[in-house]
N, C-alpha and C positions, 0 to 999 in steps of 0.2 A: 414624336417627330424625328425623322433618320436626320443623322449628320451628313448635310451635305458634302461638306469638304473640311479637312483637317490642316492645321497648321502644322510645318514640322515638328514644333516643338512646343510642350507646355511651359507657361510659365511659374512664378512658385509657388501663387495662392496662398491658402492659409491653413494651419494646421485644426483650425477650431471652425465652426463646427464640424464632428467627426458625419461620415457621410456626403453623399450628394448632395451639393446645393445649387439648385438653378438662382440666380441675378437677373434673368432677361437679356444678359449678355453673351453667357456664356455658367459654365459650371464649377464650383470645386467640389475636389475630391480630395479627401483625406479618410486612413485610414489605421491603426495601431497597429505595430507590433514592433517589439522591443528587441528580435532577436533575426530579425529576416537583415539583409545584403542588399536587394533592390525587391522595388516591388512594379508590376505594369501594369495599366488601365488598358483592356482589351475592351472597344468598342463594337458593337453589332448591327447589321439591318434588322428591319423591325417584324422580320420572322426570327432572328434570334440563333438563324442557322449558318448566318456567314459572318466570319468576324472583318469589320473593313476596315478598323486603325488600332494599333497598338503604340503607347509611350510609357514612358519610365517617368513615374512621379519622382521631379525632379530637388523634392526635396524633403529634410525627416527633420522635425523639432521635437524635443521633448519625446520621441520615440514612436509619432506620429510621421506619416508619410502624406504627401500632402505635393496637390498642382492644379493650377486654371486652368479649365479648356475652354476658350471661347466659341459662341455659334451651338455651342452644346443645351438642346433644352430638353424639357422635360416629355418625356415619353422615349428616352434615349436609352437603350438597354445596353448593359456594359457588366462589366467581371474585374475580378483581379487573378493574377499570378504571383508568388509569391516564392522567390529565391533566398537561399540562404542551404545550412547544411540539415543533410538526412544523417540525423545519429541518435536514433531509437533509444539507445541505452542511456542518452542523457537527456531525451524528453523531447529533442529536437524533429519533427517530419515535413519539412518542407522540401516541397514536390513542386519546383514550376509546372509541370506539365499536367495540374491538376486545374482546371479556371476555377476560382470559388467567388461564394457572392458574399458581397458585402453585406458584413453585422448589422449597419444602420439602413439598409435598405426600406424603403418606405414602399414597397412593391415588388412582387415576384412573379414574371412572364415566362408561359410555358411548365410543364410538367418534368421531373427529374423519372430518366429511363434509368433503370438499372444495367447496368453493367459493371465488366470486371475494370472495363476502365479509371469507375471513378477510384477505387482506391489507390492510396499510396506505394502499396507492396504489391507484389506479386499475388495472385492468392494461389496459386498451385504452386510456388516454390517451398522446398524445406526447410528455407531462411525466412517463411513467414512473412511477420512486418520487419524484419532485418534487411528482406528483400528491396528492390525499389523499381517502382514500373515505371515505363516511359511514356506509354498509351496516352494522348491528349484525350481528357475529359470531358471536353468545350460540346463537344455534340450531344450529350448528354444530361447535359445540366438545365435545371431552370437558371435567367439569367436575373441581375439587378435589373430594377428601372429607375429612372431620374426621373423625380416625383416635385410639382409645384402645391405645398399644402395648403393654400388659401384656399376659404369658405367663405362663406357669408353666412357665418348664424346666427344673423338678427336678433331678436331678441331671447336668445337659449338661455334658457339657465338649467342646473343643477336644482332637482325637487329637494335635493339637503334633506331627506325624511332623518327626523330626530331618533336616534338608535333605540331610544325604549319605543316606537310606530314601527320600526323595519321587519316586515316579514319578505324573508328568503324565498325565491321560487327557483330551485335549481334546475336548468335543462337543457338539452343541445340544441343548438341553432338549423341544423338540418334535421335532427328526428323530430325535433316538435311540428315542424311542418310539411312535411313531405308526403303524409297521407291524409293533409286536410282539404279536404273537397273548396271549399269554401276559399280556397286561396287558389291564384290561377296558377295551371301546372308550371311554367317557366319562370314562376317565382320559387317556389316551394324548395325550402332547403337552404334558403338566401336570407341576408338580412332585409330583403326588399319583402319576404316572408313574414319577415319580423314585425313591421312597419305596418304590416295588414291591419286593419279593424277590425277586423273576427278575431285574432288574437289578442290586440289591445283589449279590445273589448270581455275578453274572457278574463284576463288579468285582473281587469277594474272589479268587475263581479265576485272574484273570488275574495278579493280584498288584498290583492298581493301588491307590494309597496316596492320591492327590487329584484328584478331577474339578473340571478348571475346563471353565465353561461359557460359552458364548456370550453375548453381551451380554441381562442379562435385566430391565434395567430399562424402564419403558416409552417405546416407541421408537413411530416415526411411520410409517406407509405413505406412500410419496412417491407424488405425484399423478401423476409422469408413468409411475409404473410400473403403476399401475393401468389407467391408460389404454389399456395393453399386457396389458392381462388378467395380469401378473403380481406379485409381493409382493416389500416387502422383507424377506428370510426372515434373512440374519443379527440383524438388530438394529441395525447401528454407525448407529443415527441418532437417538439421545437426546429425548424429550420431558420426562421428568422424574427426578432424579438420587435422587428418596428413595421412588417409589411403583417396585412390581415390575412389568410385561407384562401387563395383566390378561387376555389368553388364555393367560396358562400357571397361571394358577387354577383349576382346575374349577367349585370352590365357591365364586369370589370373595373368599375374605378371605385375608390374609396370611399367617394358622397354616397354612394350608398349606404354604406355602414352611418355614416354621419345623419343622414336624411331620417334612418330607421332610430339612431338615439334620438333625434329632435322630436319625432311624434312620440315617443313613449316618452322621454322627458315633458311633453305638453299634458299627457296623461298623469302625470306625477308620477311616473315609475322612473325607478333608478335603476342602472347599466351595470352590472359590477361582470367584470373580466375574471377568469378564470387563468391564471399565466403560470408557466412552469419556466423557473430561471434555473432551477435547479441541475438542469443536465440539458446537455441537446440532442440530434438526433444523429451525431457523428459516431454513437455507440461505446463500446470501446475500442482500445488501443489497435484491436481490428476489424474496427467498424472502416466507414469509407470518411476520403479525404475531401469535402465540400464547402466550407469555410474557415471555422475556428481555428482547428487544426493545423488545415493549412498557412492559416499564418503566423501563428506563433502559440502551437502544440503548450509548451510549457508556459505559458502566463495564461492561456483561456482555462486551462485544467490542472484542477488537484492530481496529482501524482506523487505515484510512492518514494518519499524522502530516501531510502534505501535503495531506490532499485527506478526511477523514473522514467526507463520501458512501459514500465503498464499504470495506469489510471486508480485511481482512489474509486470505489464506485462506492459511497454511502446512499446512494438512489438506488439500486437495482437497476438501472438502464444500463449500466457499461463507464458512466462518466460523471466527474460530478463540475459543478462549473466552477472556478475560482475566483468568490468572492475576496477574500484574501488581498486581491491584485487591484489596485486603486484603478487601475483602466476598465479592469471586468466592472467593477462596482460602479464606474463610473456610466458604463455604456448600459447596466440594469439600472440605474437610477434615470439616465435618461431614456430610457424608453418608456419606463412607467410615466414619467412628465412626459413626453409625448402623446403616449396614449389620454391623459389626459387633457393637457392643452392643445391639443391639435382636434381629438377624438369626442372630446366632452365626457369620457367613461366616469362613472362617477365611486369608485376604487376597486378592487382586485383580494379576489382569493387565492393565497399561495399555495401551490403546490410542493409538498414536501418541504416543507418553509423550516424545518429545525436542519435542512442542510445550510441555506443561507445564512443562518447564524452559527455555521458552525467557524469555529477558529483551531489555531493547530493544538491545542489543550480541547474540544470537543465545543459542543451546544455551549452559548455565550447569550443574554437576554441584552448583553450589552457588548455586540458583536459591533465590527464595522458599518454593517448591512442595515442593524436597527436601529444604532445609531443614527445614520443619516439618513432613513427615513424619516424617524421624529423631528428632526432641525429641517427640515426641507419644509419652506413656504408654500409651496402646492401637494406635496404630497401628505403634510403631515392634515391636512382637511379634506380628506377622501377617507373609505370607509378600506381600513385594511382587516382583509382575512386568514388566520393561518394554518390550513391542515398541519398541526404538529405533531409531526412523527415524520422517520427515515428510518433507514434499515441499517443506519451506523451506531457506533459505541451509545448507548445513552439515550437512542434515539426518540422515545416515547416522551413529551414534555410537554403535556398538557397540563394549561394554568402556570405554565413557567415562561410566555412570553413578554413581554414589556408592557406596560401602560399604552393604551390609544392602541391596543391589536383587540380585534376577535381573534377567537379558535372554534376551528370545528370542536365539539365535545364530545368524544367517542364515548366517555365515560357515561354520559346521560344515553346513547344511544342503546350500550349494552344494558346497561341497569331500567331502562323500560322496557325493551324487550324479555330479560330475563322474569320481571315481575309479570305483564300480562300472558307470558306464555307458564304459569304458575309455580315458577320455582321458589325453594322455602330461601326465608333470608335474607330478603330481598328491600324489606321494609325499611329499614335504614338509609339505604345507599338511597331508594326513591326519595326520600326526604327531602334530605340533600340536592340531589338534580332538580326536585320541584322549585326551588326555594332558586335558582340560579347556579347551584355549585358554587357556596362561598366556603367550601375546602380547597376547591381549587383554585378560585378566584380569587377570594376575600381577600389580596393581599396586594399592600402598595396602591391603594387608593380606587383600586378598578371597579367596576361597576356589575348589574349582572347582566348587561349587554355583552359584555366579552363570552359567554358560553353561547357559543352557537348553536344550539338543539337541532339534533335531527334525530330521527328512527330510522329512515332510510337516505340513500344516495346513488349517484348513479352506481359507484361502485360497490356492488350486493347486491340483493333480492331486491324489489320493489313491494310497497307494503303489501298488495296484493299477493305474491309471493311467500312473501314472510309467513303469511297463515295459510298457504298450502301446499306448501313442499317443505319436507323435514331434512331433505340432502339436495346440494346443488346438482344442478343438470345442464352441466358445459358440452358435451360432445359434441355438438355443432363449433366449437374450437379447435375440434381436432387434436388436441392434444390428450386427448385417453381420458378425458373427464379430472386430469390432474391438478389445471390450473385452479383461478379462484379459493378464494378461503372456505375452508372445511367447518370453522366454528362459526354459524352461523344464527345462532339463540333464535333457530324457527322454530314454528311446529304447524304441524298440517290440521290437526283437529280430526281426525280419522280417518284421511284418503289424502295419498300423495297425488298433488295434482289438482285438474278440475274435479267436478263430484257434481252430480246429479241429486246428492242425498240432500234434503231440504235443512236437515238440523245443524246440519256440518257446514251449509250456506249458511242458514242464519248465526251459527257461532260465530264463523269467517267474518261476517259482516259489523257483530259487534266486537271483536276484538280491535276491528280495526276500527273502528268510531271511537272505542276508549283509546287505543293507541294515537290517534288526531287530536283527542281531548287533551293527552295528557300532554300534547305538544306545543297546543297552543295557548295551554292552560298554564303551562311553566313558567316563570321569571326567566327571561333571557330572552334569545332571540332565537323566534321558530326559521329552521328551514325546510321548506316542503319539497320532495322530489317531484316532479315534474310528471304528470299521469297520475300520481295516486288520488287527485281528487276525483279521477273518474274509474278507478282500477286497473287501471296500466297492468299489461304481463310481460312477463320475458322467457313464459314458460319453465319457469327454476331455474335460467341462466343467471349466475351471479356475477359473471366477467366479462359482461357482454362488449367489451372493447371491441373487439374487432367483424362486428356485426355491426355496419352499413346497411340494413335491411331491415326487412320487418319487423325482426325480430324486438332489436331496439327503437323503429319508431313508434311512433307513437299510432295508436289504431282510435282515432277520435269518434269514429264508428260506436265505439262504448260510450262515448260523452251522450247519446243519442238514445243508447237504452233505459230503462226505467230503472236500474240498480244505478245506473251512472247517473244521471237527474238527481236521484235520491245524497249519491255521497257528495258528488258537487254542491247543492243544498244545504248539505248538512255541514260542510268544509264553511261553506260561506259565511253559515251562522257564525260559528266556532270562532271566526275570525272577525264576524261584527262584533261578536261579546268581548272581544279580546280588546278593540279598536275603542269598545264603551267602557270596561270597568277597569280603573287605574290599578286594582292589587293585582291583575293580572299580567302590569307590564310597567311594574315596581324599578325606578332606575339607581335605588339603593339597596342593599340587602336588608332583606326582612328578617331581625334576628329572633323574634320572639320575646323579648323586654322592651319594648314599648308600647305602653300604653295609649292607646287611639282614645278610646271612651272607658269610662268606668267597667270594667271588665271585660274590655275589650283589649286584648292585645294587635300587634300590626301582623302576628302569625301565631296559631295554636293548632296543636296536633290532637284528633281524638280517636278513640274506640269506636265499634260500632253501637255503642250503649251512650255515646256523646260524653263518656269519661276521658280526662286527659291522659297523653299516652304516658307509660310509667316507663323508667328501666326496665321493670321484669317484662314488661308490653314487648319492648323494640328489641329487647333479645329473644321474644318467641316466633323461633323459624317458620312455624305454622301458618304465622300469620299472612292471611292475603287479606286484608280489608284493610281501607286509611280512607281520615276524614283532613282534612287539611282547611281552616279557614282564614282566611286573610281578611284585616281590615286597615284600610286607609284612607285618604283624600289625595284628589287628582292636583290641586295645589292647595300650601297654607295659608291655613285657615277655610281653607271649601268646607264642604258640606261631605261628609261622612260615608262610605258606602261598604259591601263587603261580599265576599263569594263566599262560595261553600262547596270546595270539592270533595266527592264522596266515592271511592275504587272498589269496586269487588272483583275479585280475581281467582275466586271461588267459583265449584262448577255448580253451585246453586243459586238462586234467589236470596239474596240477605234483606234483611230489615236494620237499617239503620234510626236510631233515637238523632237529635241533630243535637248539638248539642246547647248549653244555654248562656244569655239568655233567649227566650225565643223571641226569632224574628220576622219581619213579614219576608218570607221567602220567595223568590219567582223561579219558577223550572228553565234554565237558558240553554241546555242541553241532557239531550240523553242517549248515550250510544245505543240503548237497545228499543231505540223509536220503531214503530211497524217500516221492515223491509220488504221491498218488492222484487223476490228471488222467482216468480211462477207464482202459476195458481195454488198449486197445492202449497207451497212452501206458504206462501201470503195465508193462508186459512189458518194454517200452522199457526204463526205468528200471531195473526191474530186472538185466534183463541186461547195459546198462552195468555197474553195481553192482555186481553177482556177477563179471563180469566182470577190473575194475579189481580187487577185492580178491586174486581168483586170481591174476593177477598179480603183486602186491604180494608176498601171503605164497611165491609159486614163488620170485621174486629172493631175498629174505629168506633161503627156507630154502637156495637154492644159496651163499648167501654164508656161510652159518653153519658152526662147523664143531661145533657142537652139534649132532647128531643122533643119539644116542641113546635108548634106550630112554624114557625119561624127557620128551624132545622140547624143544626151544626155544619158544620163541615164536613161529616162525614156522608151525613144522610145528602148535605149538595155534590158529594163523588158519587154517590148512589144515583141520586136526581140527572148528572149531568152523564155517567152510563146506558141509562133507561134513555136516553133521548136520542141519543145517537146510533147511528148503526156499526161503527167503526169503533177501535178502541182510543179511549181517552189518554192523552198524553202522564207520564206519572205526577201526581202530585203529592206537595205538603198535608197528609193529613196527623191533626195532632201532634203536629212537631217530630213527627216519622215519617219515612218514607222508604219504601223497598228497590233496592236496587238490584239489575237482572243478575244473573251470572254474566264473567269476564263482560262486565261492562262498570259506567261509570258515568255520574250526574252532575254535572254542576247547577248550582244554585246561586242565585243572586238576590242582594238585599239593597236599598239604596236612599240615601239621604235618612239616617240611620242617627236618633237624639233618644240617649240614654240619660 
């Protein structure tokens, strides 16, 4: 609603809450900064392109700037100016002449146009940012809005999925739907996208428990990628930490968003936000002048103690934000409780999250920032996630976060890659990550829900990817094929790229069903990238950031074909078995000395002879095979159950012994089940298949000396081949069973009395 008419003068209002707040009377505005002289509330008609009042908040507490405007309601678009001195060299760049939006804004109108306007400085002077421009910004900018957050969400709740049940579905809010037919086009891309049933309904199916989503608050288009006809499509570039993307609105207002958590929360999936507090998009020290900066350069940013001209960058963006500054902290702590109590989000994955605990001595687990997360009454009962790592001193600190955090676990991501793409040595480190990573976790009471398992994310290959390109294929970034990470533990399996050739499909296919297995086979907490249950590509692009396009969205068109039927199928299993058998989603670590049942431990490792592994074992580089068993109960005193995962990584056929004692086994997966690559590749397959099994049960039944009427088990794998046209799934015969190359079985036993 425009402002009719203005009063001369505001009165003093309140310095708390920071931000716009409509009353129904009228509005306050309050707004930090510690170092500014006066600061103005520039008001706008409701295109945003004429400014029609200006006043000087008439008063500053505690370093808060703060005034009533009555008549003022919500859909009122407004800015601030911010006076005080330009002196670069001591940290200071305030630019009245620059309009910037408000940190707490709960809405963002209109698209920010580049120009040389917005910055501070000159940019063709040879004084740089020493220079100082006078160019008004105000036509250029998106503005605030004055936002009324009341909802109505009846009866919402938080699905609270218990951390040993959460599997991750990570994916963007606009690539996941923007090429799905099945959603109407003027949704598509939006969270009204999101809220569809065709995708609810994929979620439920697959057995996914929480979508976290790519950064969705609203974020900046960088100038030089424009320039290059391309977008910044993930998001990691912050313009404002309390208003949503306003292209992922259809309808422009926030119930959207809200309306799309309440059906997925009805669904029992959970929300988890992807947020970067870590840096914004004002760059560096010669990036442009659009909020932070402009109001108080030296309390919003780390800058160098020596020289605070130029910015601390331990992100790589240009800037780092300064948690440090009790108001910064203050203003990321409330945004996170906003997003949750206003939002329903039910918690947040950090980005680059070892900067927010960084302090002026480095990484701190007992920083300001984590601190007051854990004592925060709302925040400390939401689900926090931490990518740990930054490009500053120390940066790499995985398993060194607090109690009550996940972590991405890169470690688990490299260490299964490296093993199924068959490097020697590998066996050990896999151990470990199966088991939760209690090297890196075990410590300070934490659980093996804190390792977040991935193989893939958005940033890399997509698994699909992974086993067919051996080197990245950026060019379409235009940057020389430079960007993106070089060490990528692919491999292609004989042809970079697609391939026509049926062996090198069917390999691809089961590398990546044991690569799924061993993910959701782990202790911890799986997260799946988003497509790879139906083979997502990105064509070898590993940095696909700034691909708005096809590239990165998603082509559901494969969901459709008979390879994608198959993975999604076989994804869904993976994930029922996961959902039914408690060793597989263990919320203690399994150390291997406890005794479940009479020789039964709660984990034991063996050979493929079903000997337990020895030192001389786990030091042979050679080795690719591992039998891993788990036995526990789903609560004390239950009833008894137990898997049996079995890896070959080898490029043959292994035979595995199981080990003892024997148990009634059941087949609950197997990556190298018959694929449907083509006709000839399926005959392939098959006949392998048919093959291997005839084999299997002929040994079986020569060794048996059950052969009677009544028949062994080998002669019913003989019996149950003969009857079918198709090949038979692999089974237990005689306490063996053979597993393909680079694949891998699991086995389940249950209600299990020794």
């Amino acid at each position: 609603m425009a402002l009719a008419r203005t009063p001369a003068r505001m009165s003093a209002g309140s310095p708390y809450p920071l931000g716009a707040t409509p009353d129904g009377s009228g509005t306050n505005f309050a707004v930090f900064s510690a170092h500014a002289e006066k600061i103005e509330l520039c008001l706008f008609d409701p295109t945003g392109r004429r400014e029609i009042a200006r006043h000087v908040l008439p008063e500053c507490t505690d370093e808060v700037w703060h005034g009533y405007l009555p008549r003022v309601q919500p859909g009122q678009l407004y800015g601030y100016r911010a006076y005080g001195p330009y002196q670069p060299e001591q940290g200071h760049r305030f630019n009245h002449n620059k309009l910037l939006l408000d940190p707490y804004a709960r809405q963002v109108a209109g698209a920010l146009r580049w120009s040389d306007a917005l910055y501070g400085y000159r940019l063709e002077s040879s004084r740089a940012d020493l220079s100082f421009d006078r160019r008004d910004s105000a036509a250029f900018m998106p503005k605030s809005v004055v936002v009324d957050d009341y909802y109505n969400w009846g009866n919402d709740r938080s699905p609270e999925v218990p951390w040993d049940r959460t599997v991750f579905y990570e994916a963007h809010l606009r690539g996941m739907t923007m090429r799905c037919e099945h959603i109407e086009q003027e949704a598509r891309g939006t969270f009204a996208a999101l809220a569809d049933p065709y995708v609810i309904d994929h979620l439920l199916k697959l057995g996914i428990t929480s979508i976290e989503l790519l950064p969705v608050h609203a974020f900046l288009q960088d100038r030089r990628l424009l320039e290059k006809k391309l977008r910044n499509y993930w998001g990691y570039n912050t313009m404002s930490f309390f208003a949503p993307e306003p292209r992922y609105l259809s309808d422009g207002s926030l119930n959207e968003m809200r309306l799309a958590i309440r059906q997925l929360h009805k669904a029992g999936i959970e929300v988890i936000m992807d947020v970067v507090y870590n840096h914004t998009c004002e760059e560096s020290e010669l990036g442009p002048t659009l909020s932070f900066r402009g109001l108080d350069n030296a309390s919003y940013y780390r800058l160098l103690p020596d020289n605070p001209r130029h910015c601390i960058n331990d992100t790589g963006c240009g800037n780092t934000v300064n948690l440090s500054h009790p108001r910064v902290l203050q203003m990321v702590m409330d945004s996170l409780r906003y997003w949750v109590e206003k939002v329903h989000v039910d918690g947040f994955r950090f980005d680059l999250s070892v900067t927010l605990g960084r302090e002026a001595h480095g990484f701190d687990p007992g920083s300001g920032f984590f601190d007051a997360v854990r004592q925060d009454p709302v925040l400390s009962r939401v689900k926090m996630i931490a990518e740990p790592w930054d490009i500053g001193p120390g940066g790499y600190q995985v398993g060194q976060h607090p109690p009550g955090w996940a972590e991405w676990n890169g470690a688990y991501r490299d260490d299964v890659r490296r093993f199924w793409k068959g490097d020697t040595g590998v066996r050990p480190a896999l151990a470990a990550r199966l088991l939760g990573s209690a090297d890196l976790f075990g410590q300070r009471r934490r659980r093996p829900w804190a390792s977040v398992n991935f193989i893939t994310a958005h940033d890399g290959f997509t698994m699909n990817d992974l086993v067919s390109y051996n080197e990245k294929h950026n060019e379409a970034n235009a940057e020389d094929n430079r960007d993106g990470a070089n060490d990528n533990q692919s491999f292609n399996w004989g042809a970079e790229g697609p391939t026509d050739d049926p062996g090198i499909i069917i390999t691809r296919e089961k590398v990546k069903r044991a690569m799924l297995m061993t993910l959701f086979f782990a202790n911890g907490t799986p997260m799946l990238l988003g497509g790879d249950e139906f083979g997502r590509t990105q064509h070898g692009n590993n940095n696909a950031y700034c691909h708005d396009d096809e590239l990165s969205w998603f082509d559901w068109s494969a969901l459709e074909s008979d390879a994608g039927q198959a993975m999604v199928s076989f994804t869904r299993r993976c994930l029922a078995a996961r959902a039914a058998h408690p060793t597989l989603r263990q919320t203690q670590f399994y150390t291997g000395g406890t005794e479940v049942l009479p020789g039964l431990m709660d984990a034991s490792w063996f050979d493929e002879s079903g000997n337990p592994m020895t030192p001389d074992m786990w030091q042979f580089a050679e080795g690719r095979m591992l039998t891993l068993r788990r036995v526990g109960r789903a609560e004390p005193g239950g009833p008894v159950s137990a898997t049996l995962l079995l890896m070959n990584a080898y490029s043959e056929d292994r035979e595995f012994i199981l080990p003892e004692p024997v148990l009634e086994w059941e087949l609950l997966a197997d990556a190298a089940e018959p694929i449907e690559v083509g006709d000839y590749a399926a005959e392939v397959v098959a006949s392998a298949e048919a093959q291997a099994e005839v084999a299997i049960a002929l040994a079986m039944a020569a060794a048996t000396e059950t052969q009677s009427e009544g028949g062994g088990a080998a002669t019913e794998a003989l019996a149950r081949l003969a009857s079918r046209d198709e090949p038979v799934a692999r089974a237990v015969v005689n306490n063996r069973i053979v597993v393909a190359a680079h694949s891998a079985v699991l086995l389940g036993a249950t209600r299990i009395a020794i």
